[in-house]
C-alpha positions in Angstrom: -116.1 203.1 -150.6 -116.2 199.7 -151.3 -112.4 199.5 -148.7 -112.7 200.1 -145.2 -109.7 200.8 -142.9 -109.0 198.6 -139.5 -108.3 200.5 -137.1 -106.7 200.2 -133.8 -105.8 203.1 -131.0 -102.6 203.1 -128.5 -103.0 205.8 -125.7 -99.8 206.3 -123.8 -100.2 204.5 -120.5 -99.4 207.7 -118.6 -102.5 209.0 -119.8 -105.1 209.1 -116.3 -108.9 207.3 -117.5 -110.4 210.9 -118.2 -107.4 211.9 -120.7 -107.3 208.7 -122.1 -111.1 208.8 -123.1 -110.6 212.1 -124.7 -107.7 210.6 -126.9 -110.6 208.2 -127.5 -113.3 210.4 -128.9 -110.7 212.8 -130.8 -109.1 209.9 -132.4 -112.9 208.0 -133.2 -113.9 211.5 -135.1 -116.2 212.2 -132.3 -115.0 216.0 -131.7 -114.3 217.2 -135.2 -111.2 218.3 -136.8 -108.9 216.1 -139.2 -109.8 213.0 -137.2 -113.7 213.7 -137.8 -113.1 213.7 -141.9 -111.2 210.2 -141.7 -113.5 208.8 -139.7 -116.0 207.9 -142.5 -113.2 205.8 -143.9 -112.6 203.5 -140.9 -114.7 199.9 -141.0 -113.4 198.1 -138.1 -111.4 199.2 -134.3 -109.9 196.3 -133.2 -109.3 197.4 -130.4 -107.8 200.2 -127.6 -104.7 199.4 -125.7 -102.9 201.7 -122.7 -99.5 200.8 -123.5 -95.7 202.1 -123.2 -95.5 205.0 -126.2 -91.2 206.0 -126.7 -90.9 208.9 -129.5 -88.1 211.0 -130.4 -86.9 213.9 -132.4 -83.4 214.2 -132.9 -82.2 216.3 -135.9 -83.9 214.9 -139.1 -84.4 211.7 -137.2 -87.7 210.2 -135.9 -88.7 207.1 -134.1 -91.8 205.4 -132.4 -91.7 202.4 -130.3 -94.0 200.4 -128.4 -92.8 198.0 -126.9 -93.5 193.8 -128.1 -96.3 195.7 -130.9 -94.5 198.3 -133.3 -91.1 200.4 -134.3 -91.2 203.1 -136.9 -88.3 204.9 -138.3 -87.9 207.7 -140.4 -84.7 210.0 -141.6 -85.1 213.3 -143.7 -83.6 213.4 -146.5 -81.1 216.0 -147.2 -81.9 219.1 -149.8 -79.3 221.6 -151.2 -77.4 222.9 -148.4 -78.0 220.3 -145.7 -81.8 221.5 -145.7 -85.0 219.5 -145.7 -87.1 218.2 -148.3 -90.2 219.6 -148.0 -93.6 220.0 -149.1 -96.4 222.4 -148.4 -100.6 223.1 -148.6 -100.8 219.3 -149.6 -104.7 218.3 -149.4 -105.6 216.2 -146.4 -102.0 215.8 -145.0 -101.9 214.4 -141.3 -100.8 217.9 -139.9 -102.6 220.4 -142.0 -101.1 223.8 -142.3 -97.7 222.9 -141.8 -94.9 222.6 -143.5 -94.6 218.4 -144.2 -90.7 217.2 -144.3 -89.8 214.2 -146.6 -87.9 211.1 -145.5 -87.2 207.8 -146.0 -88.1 205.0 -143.2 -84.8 203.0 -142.2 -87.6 200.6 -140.4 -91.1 199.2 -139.7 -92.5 196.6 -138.1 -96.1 196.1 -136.0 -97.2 192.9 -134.5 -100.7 192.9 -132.7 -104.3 191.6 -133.8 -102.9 188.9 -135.7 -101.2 191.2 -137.9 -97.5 191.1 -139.1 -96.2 193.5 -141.0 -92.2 194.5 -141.7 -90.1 196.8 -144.1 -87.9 199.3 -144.8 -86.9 201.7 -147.4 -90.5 203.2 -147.9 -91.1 207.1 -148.6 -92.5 208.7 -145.2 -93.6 212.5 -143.9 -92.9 214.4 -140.4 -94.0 217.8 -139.6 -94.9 219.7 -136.4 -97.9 218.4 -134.5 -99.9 220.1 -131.6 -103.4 219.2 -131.6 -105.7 222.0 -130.0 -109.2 220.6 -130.8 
């Protein structure tokens, strides 16, 4: 692959030194799993910051804030009958095995290692997420 991705990780700063090192490895591919089969595609970590992590759920809502670096912001969008869009058994999706909800972001932005990004209006997916190893 002649593109590598840059990467950088943001533990939650309530994370204590051994939790936040295990974030580390799971996230670097280290321990297997999803992580492990993206990890080939990753060139460059910028870098690893404990910082303030704010996400919320609220009906077909979702948000992601930290603080001074990044703001993400997704909404569902509505099916027939008020339900969600979905999609299912798509090949390496971020959650695999569940059930992946289609939305729309209402905003983006991240500002840190000299990167600047900004929009809105892009497609986006949430599903359920619980990593177990």
């Amino acid at each position: 692959m002649k593109t590598k991705w840059e990467v950088a990780l943001y533990t939650d700063r309530r994370a204590d030194p051994e939790q936040t090192t295990a974030l580390q490895k799971i996230f670097g591919g280290q321990v297997g799993g999803a992580p492990a089969a993206l990890a080939p595609l990753i060139g460059k970590v910028l870098g690893a910051r404990s910082v303030e992590i704010d996400y919320k759920a609220e009906g077909k809502k979702r948000s992601l804030s930290i603080p001074n670096i990044a703001k993400s912001e997704i909404q569902g969008l509505v099916g027939q009958d008020g339900a969600d869009v979905t999609v299912n058994k798509i090949p390496m999706t971020a959650v695999p095995g569940e059930v992946t909800v289609v939305g729309k972001s209402t905003g983006v932005s991240y500002h840190d290692f000299g990167m600047n990004w900004q929009f809105s209006e892009r497609n986006g997916f949430y599903s359920p997420f619980n990593y177990n190893g």
